[in-house]
C-alpha positions in Angstrom: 17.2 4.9 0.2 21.2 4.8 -0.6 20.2 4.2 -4.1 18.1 7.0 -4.8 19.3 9.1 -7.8 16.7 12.1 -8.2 15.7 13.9 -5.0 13.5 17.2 -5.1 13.6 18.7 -1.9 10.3 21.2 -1.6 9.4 21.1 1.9 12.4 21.4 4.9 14.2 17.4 5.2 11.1 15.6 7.1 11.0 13.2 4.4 14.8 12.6 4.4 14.3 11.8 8.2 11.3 9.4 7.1 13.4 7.6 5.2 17.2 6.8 6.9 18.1 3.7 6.4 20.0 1.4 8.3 20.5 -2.0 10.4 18.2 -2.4 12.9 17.5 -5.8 15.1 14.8 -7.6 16.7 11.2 -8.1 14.8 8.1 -9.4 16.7 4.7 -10.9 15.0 1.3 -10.1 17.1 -1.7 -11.1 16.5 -4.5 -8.3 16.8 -8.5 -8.7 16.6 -10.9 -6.3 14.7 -14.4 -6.6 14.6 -15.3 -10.4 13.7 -11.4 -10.9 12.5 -8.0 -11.3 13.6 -4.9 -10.9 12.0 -0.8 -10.6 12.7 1.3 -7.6 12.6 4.7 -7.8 11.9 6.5 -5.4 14.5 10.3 -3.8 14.7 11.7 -1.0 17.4 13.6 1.6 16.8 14.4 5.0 18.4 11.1 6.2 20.7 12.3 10.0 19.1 11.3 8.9 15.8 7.9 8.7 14.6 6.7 5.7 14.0 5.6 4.1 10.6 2.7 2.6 9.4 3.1 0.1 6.2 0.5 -0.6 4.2 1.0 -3.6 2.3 -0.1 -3.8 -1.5 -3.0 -6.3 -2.3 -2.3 -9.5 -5.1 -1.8 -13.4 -5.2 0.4 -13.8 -1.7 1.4 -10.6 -0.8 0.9 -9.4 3.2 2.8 -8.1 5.6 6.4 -10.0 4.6 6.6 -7.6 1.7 8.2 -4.9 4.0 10.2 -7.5 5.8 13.3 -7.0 4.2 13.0 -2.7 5.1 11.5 -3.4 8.6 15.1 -5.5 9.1 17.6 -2.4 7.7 15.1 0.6 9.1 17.5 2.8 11.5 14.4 5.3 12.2 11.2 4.8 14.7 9.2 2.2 15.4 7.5 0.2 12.4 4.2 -1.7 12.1 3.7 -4.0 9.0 0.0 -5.4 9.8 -1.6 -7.9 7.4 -5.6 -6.1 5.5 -8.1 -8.0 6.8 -8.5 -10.9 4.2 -4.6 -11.4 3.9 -1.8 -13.5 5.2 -2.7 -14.7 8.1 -5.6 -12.8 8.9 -9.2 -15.3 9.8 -11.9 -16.2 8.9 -11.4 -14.4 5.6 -15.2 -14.3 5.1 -16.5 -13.8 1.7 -17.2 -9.8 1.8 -15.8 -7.1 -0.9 -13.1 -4.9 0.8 -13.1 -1.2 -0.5 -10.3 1.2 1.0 -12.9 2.3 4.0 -12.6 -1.3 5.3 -9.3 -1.6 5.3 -9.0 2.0 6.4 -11.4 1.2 9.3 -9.0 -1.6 10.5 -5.6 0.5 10.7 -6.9 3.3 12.0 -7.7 1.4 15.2 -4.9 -0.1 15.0 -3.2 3.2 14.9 -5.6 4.3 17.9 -5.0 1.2 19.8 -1.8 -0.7 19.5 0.6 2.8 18.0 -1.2 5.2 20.9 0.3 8.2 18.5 0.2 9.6 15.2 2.8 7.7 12.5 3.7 7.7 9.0 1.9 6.2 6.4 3.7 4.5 4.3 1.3 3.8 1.4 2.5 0.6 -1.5 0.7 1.2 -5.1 -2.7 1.6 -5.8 -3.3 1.2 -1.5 -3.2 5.3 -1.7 -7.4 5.4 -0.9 -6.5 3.5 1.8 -4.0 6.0 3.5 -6.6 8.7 2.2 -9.1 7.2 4.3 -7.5 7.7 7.2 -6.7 10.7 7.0 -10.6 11.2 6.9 -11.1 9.4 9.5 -8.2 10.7 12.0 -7.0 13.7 10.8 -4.0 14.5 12.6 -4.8 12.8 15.6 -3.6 9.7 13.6 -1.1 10.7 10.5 2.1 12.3 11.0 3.1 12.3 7.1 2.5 10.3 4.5 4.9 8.2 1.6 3.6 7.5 -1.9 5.1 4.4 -2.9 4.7 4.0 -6.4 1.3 5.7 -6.6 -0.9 5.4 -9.6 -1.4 9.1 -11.0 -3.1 10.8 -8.5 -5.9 11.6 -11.4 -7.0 8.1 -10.8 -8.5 8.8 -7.4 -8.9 12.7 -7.5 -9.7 15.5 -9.5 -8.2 18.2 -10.0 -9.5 21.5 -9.1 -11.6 19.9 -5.9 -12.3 22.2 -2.7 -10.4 20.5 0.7 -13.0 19.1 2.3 -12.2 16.3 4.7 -15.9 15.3 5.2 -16.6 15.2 1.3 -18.1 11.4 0.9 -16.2 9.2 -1.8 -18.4 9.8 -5.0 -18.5 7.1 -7.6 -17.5 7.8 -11.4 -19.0 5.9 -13.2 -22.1 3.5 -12.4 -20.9 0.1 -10.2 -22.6 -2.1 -12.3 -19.3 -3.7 -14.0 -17.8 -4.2 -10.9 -20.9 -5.3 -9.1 -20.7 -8.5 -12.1 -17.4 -8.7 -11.9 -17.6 -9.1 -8.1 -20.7 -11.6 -8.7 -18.5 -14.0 -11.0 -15.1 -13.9 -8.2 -17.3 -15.1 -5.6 -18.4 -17.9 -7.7 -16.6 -21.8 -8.3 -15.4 -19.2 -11.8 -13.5 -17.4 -9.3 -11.5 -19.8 -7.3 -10.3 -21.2 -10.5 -9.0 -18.3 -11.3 -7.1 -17.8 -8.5 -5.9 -21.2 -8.6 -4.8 -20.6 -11.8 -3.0 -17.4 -10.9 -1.0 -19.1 -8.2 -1.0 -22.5 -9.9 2.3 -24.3 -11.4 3.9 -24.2 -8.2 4.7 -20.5 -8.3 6.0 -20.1 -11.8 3.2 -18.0 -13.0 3.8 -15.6 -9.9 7.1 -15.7 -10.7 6.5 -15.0 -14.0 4.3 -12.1 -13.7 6.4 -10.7 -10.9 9.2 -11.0 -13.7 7.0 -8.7 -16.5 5.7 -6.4 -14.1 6.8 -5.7 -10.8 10.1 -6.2 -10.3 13.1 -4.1 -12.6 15.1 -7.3 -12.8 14.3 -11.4 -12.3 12.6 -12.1 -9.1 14.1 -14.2 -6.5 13.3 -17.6 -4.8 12.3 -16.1 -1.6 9.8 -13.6 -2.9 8.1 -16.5 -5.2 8.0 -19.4 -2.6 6.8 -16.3 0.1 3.7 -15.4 -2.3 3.3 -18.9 -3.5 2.8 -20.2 0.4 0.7 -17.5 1.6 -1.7 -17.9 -1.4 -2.0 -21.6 -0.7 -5.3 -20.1 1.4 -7.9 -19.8 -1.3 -10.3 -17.7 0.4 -7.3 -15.1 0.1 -9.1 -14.7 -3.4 -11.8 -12.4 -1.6 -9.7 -9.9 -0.8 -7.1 -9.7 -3.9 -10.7 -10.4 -6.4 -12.1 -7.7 -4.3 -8.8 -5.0 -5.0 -9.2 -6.0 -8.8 -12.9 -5.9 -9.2 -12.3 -2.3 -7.5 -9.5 -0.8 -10.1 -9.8 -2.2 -13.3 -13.6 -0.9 -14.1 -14.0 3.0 -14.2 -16.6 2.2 -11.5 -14.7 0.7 -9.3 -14.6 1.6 -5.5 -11.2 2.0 -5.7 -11.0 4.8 -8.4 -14.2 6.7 -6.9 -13.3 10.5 -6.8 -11.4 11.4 -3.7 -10.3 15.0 -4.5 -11.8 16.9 -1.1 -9.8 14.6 1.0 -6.8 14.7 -1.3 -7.1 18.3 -1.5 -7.2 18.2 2.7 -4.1 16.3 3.3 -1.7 18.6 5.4 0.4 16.6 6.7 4.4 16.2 4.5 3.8 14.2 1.6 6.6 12.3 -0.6 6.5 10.4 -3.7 8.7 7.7 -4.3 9.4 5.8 -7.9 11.8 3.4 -9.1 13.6 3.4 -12.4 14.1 0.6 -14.6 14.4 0.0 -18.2 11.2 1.3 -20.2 10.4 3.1 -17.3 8.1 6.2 -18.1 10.0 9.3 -17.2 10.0 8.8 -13.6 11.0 12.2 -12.7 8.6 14.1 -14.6 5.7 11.9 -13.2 7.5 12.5 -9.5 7.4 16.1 -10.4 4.3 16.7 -11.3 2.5 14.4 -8.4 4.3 16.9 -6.1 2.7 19.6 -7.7 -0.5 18.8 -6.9 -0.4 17.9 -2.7 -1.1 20.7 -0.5 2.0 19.8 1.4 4.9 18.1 -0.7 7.8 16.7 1.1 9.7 15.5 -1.8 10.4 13.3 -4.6 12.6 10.4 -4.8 13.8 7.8 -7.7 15.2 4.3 -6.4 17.7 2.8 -9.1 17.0 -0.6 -10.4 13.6 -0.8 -8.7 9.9 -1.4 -10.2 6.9 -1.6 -8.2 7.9 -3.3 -5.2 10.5 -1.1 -3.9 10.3 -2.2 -0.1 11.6 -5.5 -1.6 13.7 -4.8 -4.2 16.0 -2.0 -2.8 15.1 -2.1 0.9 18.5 -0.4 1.8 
């Protein structure tokens, strides 16, 4: 982004080329089916010389695909492809189910195969980085061109240091899934949909007011509360945001399991991108040493005046 204030260039300029931005035209929304589901992929053109991205959308209350709206609309490189995870947006049935990364995985790597026809760039949002991981298990090369860390979690929290590469190593649990297996049991459950009421409930101002202490670097807007407020409207959106949370937040969690072989495997250009913001936590340092440990770094950047949603915030 024009905004970016650190880079650290380790790997030739293949993530500069990822990431030119610019103004670019023309958006289309398809709708695509996968297994029992369908859902809606928000689609932009750009030059057929450029590889093509893939963005994964972070999980919470009324986030999908329109959180990479605003970059789809100023992206001067390839093709992009902003699908909604299965249990999202507009994605249906939504059946009751808990989604773990191979799920979601599953989904865009036929999408990749499919509807892209070649391999793209991941562009990975947050704590979605098992997602991107699993696709790299599943495709190899064949499907991922590169990948882009947006404001990854440390990478300790899916993998280990010191693993072998080993593509076909199975996710391995940490710690027993007993807390996440109650958890799970109590979002399914009338307890559940009040709590995602309540999360949503006020007419927005709680999103707006949790987007405000934790996401973004400055006061969220109008458009990116009334965006999440609408799409959470959908209650049985609550599987698939319970599901992410019931996954993280216990050490147990499907989402933390250890993930090292495949981490340790991934050689395809690999960038890390952070914002800074007040309070931040020494961005560059954290940047720095996430580099240090992929196999093939592409670079570091730092977004001024940017959080945790930095598709929305600084899009240009």
């Amino acid at each position: 982004w024009r905004s970016c204030i650190y880079r650290a260039q380790l790997a030739g300029d293949a993530c500069g080329t990822m990431l030119r931005l610019a103004l670019i035209a023309g958006c289309a929304a398809l709708q695509h089916k996968y297994g029992r589901e369908t859902y809606g992929a928000r689609v932009t053109r750009g030059a057929s010389d450029l590889p093509p991205l893939l963005l994964i959308p972070p999980v919470g209350v009324g986030i999908d695909r329109q959180f990479y709206a605003r970059f789809q609309d100023v992206w001067d490189g390839g093709d992009t492809h902003a699908p909604d995870l299965l249990g999202t947006g507009d994605a249906k049935p939504k059946p009751r189910r808990f989604y773990k990364p191979e799920i979601w995985a599953g989904q865009l790597d036929a999408y990749v195969r499919e509807v892209i026809g070649e391999p793209c760039v991941l562009v990975s949002q947050g704590g979605l980085l098992p997602v991107a991981l699993e696709m790299w298990r599943l495709g190899g090369a064949d499907t991922v061109r590169g990948v882009a860390c947006l404001s990854p979690p440390p990478l300790s929290f899916v993998a280990s240091e010191g693993v072998e590469a080993d593509r076909t190593a199975p996710a391995v649990p940490r710690a027993p899934r007993r807390i996440q297996r109650l958890a799970w049991a109590v979002s399914g459950s009338p307890v559940g949909n009040l709590f995602f009421r309540r999360l949503r409930g006020k007419k927005g101002e709680r999103i707006r007011s949790f987007t405000d202490k934790n996401l973004f670097a400055g006061a969220s807007d109008d458009a990116w509360v009334k965006q999440c407020y609408e799409s959470a409207r959908d209650s049985r959106g609550r599987f698939a945001t319970l599901s992410y949370l019931c996954g993280t937040i216990p050490a147990g969690g499907a989402w933390r399991d250890e993930r090292g072989g495949l981490l340790a495997d991934l050689t395809v250009p690999t960038s890390i991108i952070r914002g800074d913001f007040p309070g931040a936590r020494d961005p560059v340092n954290r940047t720095r040493e996430a580099l240090e440990r992929l196999p093939f770094p592409a670079g570091g950047y730092i977004l001024r005046d940017a959080r945790a949603c930095l598709p929305w915030e600084q899009p240009e």
